[in-house]
Residue frames relative to the residue before (quaternion, step in Angstrom):
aa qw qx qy qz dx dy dz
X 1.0000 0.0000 0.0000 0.0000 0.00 0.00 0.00
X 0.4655 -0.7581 0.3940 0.2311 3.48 -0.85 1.15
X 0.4277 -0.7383 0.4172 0.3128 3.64 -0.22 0.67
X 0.6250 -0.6306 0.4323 0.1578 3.30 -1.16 1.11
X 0.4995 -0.7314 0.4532 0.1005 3.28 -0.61 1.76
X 0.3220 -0.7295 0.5077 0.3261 3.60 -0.43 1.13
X 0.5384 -0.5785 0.4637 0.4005 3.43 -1.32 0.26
X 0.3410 -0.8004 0.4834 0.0967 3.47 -1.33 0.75
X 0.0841 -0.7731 0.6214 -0.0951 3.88 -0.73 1.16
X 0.1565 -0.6562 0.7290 0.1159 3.22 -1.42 0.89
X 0.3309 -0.5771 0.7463 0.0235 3.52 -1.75 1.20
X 0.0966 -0.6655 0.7289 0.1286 3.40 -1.20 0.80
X 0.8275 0.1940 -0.2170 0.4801 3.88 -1.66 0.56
X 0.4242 0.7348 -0.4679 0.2475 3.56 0.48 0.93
X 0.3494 0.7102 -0.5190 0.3227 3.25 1.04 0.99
X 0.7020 0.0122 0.0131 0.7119 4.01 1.13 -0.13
X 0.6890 0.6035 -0.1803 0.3585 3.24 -1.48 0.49
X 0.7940 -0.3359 0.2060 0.4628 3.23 -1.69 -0.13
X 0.5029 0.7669 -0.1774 0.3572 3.17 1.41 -1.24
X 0.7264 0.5132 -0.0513 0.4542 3.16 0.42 -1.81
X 0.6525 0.6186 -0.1795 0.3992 3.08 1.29 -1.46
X 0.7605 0.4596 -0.0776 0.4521 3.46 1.12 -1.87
X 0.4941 0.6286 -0.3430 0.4931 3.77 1.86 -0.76
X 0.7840 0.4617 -0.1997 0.3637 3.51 0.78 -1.04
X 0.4085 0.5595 -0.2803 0.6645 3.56 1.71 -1.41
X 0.7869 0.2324 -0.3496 0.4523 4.22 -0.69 -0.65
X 0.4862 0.7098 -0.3431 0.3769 3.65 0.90 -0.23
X 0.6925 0.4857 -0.0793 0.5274 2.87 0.44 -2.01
X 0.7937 0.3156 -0.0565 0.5170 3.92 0.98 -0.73
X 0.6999 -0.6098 0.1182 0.3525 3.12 1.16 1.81
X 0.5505 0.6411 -0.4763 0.2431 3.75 1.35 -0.23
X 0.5079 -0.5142 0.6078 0.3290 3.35 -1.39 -0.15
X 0.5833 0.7413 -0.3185 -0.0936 3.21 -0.35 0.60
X 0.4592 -0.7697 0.2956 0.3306 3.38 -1.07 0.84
X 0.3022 -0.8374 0.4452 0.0957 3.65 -0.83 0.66
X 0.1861 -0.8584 0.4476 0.1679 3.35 -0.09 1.06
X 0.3896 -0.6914 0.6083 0.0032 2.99 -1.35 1.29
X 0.2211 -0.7124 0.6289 0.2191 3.39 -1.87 -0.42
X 0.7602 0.3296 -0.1139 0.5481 3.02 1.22 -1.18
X 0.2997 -0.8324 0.3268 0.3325 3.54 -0.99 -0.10
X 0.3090 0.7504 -0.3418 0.4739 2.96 1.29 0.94
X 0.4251 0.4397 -0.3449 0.7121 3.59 1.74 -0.94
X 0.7745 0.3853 -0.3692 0.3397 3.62 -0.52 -1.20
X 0.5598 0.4085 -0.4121 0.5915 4.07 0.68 -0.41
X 0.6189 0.3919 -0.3668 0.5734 4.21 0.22 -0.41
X 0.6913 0.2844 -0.4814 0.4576 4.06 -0.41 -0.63
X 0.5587 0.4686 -0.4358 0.5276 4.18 0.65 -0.90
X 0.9223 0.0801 -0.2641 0.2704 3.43 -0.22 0.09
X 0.5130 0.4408 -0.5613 0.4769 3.49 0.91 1.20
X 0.8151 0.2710 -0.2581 0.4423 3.72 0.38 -0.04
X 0.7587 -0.4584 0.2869 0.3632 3.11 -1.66 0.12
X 0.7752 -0.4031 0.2266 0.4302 3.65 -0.91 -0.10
X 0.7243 0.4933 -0.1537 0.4566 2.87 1.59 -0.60
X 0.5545 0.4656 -0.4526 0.5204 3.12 1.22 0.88
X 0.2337 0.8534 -0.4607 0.0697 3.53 -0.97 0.82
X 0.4634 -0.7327 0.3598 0.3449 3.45 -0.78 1.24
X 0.1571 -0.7525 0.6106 0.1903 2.86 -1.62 0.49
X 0.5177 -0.6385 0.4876 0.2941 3.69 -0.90 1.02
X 0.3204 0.7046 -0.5491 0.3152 3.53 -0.54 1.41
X 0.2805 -0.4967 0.8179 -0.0752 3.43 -1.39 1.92
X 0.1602 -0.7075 0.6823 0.0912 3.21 -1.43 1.25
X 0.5391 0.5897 -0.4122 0.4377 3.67 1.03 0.29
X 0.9337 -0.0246 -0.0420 0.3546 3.13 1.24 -0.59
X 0.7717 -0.5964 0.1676 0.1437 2.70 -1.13 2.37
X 0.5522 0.5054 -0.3037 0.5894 3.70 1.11 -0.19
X 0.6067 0.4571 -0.3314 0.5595 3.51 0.65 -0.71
X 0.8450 0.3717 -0.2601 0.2832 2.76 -0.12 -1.59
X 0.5526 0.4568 -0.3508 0.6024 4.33 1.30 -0.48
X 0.6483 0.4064 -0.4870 0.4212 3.79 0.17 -0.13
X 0.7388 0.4376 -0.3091 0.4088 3.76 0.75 -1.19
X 0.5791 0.5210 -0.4432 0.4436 3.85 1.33 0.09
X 0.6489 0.4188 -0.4151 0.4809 3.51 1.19 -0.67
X 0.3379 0.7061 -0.4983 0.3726 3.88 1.02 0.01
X 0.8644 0.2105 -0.1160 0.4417 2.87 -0.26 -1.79
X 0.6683 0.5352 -0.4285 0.2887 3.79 0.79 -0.28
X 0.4850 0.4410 -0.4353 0.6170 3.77 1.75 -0.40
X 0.7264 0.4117 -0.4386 0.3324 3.85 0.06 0.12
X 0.5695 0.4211 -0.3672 0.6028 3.90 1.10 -0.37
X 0.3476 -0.7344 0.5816 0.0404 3.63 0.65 0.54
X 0.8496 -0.2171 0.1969 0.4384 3.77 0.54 0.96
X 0.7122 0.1121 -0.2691 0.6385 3.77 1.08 0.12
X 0.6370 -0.6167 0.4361 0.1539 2.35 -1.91 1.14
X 0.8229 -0.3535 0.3584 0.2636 3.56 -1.98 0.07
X 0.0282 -0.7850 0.4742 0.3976 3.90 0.03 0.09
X 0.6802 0.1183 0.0086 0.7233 3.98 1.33 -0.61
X 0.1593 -0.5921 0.7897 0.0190 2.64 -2.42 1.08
X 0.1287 -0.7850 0.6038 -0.0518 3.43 -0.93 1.29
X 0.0402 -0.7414 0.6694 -0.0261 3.62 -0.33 1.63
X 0.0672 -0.7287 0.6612 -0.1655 3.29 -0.85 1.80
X 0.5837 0.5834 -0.4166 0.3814 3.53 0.94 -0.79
X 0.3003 0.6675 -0.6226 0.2768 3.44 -0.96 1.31
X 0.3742 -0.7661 0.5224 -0.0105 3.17 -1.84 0.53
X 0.2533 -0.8725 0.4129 0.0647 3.72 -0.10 0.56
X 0.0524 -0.8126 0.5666 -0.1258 3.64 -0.70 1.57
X 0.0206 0.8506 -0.5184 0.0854 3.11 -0.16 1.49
X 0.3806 0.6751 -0.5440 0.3217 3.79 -0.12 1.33
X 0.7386 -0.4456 0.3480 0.3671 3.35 -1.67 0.95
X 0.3605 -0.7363 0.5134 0.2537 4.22 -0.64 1.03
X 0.5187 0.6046 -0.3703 0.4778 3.47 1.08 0.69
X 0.7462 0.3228 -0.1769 0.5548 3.28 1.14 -0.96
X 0.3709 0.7346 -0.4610 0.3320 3.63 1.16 -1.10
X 0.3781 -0.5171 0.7212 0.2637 3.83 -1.22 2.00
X 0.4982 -0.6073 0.5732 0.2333 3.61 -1.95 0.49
X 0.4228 0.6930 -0.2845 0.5099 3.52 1.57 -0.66
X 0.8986 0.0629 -0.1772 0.3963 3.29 0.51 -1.39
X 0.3833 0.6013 -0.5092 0.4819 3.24 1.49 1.14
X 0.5106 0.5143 -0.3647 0.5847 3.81 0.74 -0.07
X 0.6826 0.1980 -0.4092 0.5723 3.59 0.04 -0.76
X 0.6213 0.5141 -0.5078 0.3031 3.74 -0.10 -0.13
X 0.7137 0.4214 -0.1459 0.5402 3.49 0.87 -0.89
X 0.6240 0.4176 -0.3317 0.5711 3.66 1.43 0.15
X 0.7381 0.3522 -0.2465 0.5200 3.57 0.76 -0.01
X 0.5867 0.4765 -0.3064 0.5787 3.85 1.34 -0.39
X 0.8998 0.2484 0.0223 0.3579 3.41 0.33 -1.44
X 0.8074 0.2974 -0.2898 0.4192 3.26 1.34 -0.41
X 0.4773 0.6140 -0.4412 0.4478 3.45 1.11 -0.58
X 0.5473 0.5761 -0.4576 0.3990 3.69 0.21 -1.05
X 0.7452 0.5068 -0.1630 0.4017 3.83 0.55 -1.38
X 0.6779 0.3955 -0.2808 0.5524 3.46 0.78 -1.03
X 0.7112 0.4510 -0.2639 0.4703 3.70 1.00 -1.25
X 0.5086 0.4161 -0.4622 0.5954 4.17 0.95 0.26
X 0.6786 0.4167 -0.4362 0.4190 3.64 0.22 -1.25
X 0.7161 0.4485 -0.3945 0.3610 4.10 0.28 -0.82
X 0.7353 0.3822 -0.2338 0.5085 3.86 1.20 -0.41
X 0.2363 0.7698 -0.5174 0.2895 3.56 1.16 0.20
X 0.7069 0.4535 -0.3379 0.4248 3.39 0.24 -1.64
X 0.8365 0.3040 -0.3326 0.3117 3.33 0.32 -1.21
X 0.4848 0.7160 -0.3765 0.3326 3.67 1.05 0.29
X 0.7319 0.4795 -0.1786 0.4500 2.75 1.25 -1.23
X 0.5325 0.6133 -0.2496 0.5273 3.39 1.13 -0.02
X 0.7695 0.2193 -0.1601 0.5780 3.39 1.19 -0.35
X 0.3698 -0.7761 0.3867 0.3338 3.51 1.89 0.06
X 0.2661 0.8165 -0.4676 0.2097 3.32 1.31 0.77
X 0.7099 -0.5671 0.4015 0.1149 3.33 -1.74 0.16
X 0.0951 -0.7769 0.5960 0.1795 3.53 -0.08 0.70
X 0.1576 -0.7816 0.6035 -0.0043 4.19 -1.18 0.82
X 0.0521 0.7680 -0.6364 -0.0498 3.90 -0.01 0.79
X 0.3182 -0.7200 0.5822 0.2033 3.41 -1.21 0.73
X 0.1567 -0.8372 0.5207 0.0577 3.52 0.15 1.15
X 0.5300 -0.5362 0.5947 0.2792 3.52 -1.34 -0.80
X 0.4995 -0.5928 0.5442 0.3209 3.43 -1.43 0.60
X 0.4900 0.6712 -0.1746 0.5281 3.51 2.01 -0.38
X 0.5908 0.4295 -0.4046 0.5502 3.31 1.65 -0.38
X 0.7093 0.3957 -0.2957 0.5028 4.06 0.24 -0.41
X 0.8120 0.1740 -0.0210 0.5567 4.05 0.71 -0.91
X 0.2528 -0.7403 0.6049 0.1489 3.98 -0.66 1.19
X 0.2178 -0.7757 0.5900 0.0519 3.32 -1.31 0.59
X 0.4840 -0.5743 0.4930 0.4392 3.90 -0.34 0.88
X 0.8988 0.1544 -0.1492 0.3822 3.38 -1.54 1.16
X 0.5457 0.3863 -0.3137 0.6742 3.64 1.43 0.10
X 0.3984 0.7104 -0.5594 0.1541 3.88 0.67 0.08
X 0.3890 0.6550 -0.4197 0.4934 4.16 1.26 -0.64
X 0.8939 0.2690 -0.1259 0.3358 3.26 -0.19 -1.66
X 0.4355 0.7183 -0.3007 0.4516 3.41 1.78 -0.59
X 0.6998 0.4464 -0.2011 0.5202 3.45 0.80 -1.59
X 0.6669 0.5813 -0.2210 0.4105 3.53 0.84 -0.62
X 0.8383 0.1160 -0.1387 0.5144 3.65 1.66 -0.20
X 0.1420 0.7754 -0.2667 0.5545 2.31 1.44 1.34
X 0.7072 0.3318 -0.0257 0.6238 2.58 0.60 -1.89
X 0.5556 0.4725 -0.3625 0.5802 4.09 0.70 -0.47
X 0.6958 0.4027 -0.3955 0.4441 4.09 0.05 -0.55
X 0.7581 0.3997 -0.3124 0.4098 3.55 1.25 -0.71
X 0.5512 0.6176 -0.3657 0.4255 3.23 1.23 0.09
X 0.4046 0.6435 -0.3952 0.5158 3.69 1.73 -1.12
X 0.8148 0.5178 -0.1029 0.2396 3.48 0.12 -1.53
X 0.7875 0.2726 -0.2488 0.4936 3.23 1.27 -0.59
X 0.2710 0.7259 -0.3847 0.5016 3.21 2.15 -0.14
X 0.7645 0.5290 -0.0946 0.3561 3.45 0.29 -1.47
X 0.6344 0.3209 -0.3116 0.6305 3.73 1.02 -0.44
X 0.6089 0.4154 -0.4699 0.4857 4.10 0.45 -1.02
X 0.6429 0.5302 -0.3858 0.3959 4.04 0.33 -0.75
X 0.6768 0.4942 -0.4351 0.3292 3.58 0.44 -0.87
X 0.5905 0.5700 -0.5115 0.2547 3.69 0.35 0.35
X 0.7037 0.3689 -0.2071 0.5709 3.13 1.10 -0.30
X 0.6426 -0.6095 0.3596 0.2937 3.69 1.03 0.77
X 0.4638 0.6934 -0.4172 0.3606 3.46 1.29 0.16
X 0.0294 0.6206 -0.7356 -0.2699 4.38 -0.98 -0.08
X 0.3271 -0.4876 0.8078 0.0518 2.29 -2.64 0.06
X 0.2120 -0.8415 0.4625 -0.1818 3.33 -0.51 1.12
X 0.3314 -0.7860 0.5197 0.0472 4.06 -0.69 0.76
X 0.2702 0.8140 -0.4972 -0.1309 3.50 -0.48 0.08
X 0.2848 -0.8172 0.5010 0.0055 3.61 -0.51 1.38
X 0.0271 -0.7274 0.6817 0.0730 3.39 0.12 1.89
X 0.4810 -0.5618 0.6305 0.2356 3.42 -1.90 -0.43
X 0.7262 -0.0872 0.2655 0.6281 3.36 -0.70 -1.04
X 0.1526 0.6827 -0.7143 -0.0178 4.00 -0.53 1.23
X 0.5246 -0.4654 0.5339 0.4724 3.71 -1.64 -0.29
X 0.5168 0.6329 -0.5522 0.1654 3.85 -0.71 0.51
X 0.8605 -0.2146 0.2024 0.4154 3.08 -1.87 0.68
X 0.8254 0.2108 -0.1828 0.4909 3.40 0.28 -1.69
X 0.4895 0.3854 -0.6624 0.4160 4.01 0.31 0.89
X 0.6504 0.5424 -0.4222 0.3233 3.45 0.40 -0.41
X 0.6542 0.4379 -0.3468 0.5098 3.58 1.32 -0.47
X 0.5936 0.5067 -0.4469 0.4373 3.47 0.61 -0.73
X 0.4158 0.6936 -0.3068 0.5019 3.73 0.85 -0.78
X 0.7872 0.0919 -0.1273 0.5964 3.21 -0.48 -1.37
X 0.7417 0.3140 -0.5453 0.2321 4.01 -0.70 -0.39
X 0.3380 -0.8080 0.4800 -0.0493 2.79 -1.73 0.63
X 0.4421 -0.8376 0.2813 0.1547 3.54 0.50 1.20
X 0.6274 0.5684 -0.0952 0.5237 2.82 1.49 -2.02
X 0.6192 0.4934 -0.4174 0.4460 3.93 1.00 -0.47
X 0.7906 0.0904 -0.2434 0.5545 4.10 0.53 -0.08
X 0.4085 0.7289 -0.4951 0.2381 3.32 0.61 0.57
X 0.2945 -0.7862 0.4013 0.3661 3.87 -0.13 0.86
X 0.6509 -0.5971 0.2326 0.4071 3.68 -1.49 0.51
X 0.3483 0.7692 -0.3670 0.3903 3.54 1.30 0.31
X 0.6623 0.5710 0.0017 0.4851 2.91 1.26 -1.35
X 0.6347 0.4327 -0.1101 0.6308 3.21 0.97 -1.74
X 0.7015 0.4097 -0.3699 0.4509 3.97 0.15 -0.25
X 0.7391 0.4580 -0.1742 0.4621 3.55 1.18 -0.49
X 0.8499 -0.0313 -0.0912 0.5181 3.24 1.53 -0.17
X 0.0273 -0.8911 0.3855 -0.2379 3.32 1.68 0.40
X 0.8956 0.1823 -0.0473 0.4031 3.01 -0.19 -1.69
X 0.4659 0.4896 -0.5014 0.5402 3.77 1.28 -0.46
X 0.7187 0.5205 -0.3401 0.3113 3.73 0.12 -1.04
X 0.7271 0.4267 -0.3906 0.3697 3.15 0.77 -0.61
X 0.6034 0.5531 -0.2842 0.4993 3.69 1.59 -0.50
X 0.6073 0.4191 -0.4112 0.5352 3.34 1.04 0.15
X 0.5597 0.6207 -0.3115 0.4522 3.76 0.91 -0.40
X 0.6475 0.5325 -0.2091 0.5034 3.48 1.36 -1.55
X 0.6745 0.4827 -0.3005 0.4709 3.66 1.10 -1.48
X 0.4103 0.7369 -0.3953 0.3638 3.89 1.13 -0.64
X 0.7105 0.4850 -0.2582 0.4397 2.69 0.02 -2.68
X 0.7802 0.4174 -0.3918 0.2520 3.74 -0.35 -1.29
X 0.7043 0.4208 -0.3451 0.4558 3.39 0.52 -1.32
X 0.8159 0.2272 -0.4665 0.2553 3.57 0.40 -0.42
X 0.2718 0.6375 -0.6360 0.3395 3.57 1.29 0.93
X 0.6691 0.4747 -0.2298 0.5237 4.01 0.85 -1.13
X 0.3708 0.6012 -0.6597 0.2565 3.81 0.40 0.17
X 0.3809 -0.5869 0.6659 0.2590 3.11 -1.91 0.41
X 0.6811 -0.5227 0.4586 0.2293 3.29 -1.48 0.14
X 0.6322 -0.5606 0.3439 0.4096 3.73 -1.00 1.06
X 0.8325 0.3429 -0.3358 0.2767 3.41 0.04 -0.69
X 0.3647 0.5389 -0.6390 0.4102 3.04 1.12 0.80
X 0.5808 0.4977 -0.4345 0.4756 3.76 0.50 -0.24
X 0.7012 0.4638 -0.3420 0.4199 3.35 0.24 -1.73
X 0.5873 0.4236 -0.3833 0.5734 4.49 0.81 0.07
X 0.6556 0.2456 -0.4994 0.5103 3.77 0.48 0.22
X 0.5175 0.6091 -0.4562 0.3913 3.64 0.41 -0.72
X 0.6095 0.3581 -0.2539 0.6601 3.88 0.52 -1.38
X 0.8357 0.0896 -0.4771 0.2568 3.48 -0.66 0.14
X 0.3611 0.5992 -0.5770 0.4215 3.58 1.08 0.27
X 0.7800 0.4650 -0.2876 0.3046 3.80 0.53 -0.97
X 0.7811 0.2424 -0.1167 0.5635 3.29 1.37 -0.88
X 0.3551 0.5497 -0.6561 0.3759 3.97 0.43 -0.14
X 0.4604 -0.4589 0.7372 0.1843 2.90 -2.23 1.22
X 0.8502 0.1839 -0.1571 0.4677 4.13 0.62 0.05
X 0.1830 0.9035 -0.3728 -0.1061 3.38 0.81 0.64
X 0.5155 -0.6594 0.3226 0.4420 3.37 -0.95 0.38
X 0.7178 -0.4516 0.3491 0.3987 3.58 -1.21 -0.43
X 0.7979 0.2328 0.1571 0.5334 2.59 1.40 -1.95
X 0.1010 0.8555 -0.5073 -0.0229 3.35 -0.63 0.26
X 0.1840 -0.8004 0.5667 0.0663 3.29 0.05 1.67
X 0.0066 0.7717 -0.6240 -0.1230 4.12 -0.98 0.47
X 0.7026 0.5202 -0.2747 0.4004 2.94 -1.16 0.67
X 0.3805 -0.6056 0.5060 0.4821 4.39 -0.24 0.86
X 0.7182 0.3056 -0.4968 0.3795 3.53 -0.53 -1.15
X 0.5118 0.6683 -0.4656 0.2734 3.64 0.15 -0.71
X 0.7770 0.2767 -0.1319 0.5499 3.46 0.44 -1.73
X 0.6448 0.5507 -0.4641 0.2561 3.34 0.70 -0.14
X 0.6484 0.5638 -0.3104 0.4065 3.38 1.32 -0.90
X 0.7551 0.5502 -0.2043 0.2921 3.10 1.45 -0.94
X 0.5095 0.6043 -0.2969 0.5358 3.02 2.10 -0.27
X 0.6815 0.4286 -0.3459 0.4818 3.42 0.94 -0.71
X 0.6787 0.3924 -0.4705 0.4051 3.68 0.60 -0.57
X 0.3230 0.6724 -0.4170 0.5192 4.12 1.60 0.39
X 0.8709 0.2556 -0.0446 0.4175 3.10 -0.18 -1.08
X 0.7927 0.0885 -0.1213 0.5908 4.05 -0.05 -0.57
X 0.5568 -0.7324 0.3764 0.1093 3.23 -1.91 0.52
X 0.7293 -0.4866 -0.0605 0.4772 3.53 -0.57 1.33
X 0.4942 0.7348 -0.3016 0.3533 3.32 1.40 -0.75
X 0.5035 0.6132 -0.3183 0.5188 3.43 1.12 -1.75
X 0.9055 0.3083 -0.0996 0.2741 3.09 -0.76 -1.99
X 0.3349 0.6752 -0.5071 0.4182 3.61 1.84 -0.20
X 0.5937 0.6984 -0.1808 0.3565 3.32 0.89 -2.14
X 0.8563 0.2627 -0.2272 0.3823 3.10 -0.45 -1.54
X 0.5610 0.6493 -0.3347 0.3894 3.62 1.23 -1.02
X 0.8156 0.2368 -0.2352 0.4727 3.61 0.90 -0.79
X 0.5593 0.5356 -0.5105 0.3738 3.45 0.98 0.72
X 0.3778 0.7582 -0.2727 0.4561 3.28 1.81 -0.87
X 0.8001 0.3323 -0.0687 0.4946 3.36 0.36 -1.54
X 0.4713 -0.7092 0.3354 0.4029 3.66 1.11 -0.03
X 0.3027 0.8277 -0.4451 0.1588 3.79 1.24 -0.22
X 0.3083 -0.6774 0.5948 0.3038 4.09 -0.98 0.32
X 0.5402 -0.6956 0.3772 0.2866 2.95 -1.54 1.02
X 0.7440 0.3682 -0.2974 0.4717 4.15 0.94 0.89
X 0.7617 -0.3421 0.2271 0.5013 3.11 -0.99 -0.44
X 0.3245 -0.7339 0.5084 0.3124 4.12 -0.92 0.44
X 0.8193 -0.0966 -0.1974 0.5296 3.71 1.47 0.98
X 0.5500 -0.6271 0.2478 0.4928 3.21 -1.42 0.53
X 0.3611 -0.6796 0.5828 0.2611 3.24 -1.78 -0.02
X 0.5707 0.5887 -0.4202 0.3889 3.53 -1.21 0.53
């Protein structure tokens, strides 16, 4: 008797990170899966930390040539069956005042948060549906609750939570979900950049008189929480059960701050959670100079 074919998933942005994190966790737990890369240097590292059954796949979610060559990849390799999960994690993070915020690098924010996810589900669809597989966006506690100075990346998962959602009703004919996960504060690569960059360093003094001082208390409220992050695989355990629960959930906030924010933006009105959010974060209750 021919041995049962492990089930097969594709991970976008798994060169460091959540990514990296979830390629190895679905590994370790009999999946096939392929990990997308950019560089080949990740892709020599993912071949050697997992079994055989982990392998990169060469994939630019910005671009659409990449992104139709690495579906016909994996679809001449499943040799006829289909995908059981797709997990769009690849994303980036722009944290500046929505007044000052270059528009350039608000587009690439919304092209790498919000659109790739779409074009990169729409190119693996076929092979999902064939295996009635699962579609998994890794969202943000930022996708349900906005935070002063995270408004870029805010707008950017958002727009990814509303896609989960309408993804998710067109899909239900064919028995398929679609699923959210909302880390908080995790330990990865990209908390460590957000951390270290710094708006306020090329911002002009125009700027800096107008939001300086909130910025720097949002920067301070950062540093801590991501000193207190938890670790990926607290994610990489919602992700698996988004793929395999006989009942998954929609959502899956991880992480306290997570459920807290998300319970409060539940329960009291925008005003409230304006409130608590900017006392949390240490902000003052006016401007941080005069204008005029």
């Amino acid at each position: 008797m021919a041995a049962e074919r492990p089930r097969s998933v594709v991970v976008t942005g798994a060169s460091t990170g959540i990514g990296a994190a979830c390629a190895q966790y679905l590994d370790e737990r009999g999946f096939r899966v392929f990990a997308s890369v950019r560089k080949q240097a990740d892709a020599d590292r993912i071949s050697a930390s997992g079994s055989a059954r982990l392998e990169p796949l060469s994939l630019d979610v910005t671009d659409a040539e990449s992104i139709t060559k690495a579906a016909e990849s994996v679809e001449a390799k499943l040799q006829g069956t289909g995908l059981a999960g797709l997990v769009n994690n690849a994303g980036i993070s722009l944290d500046v005042a929505l007044e000052c915020v270059d528009i350039g690098a608000l587009r690439h924010q919304l092209e790498v948060n919000s659109i790739a996810p779409v074009v990169v589900t729409q190119a693996f669809l076929p092979l999902l549906r064939r295996a009635r597989g699962r579609v998994v966006n890794v969202s943000s506690v930022n996708g349900r609750v906005v935070t002063p100075f995270s408004g870029p990346y805010c707008m950017s998962k958002f727009a990814l939570e509303a896609f989960t959602d309408g993804l998710r009703q067109e899909l239900a004919d064919w028995g398929m979900h679609v699923a959210c996960v909302q880390p908080g504060f995790i330990a990865t690569a990209m908390m460590e950049k957000i951390r270290e960059a710094d708006w306020s360093a090329q911002a002009s003094k125009r700027d800096l008189d107008l939001y300086g001082k909130a910025y720097r208390a949002f920067k301070k409220f950062e540093k801590q929480n991501v000193e207190d992050a938890v670790p990926c695989d607290v994610v990489s355990r919602a992700i698996f059960h988004a793929l395999t629960a006989r009942r998954p959930r929609t959502r899956y906030p991880v992480g306290k701050n997570a459920r807290l924010f998300v319970t409060l933006a539940q329960i009291f009105p925008d005003r409230v959670v304006d409130w608590v959010t900017r006392r949390v974060m240490g902000l003052g209750g006016g401007r941080s100079s005069r204008v005029g």
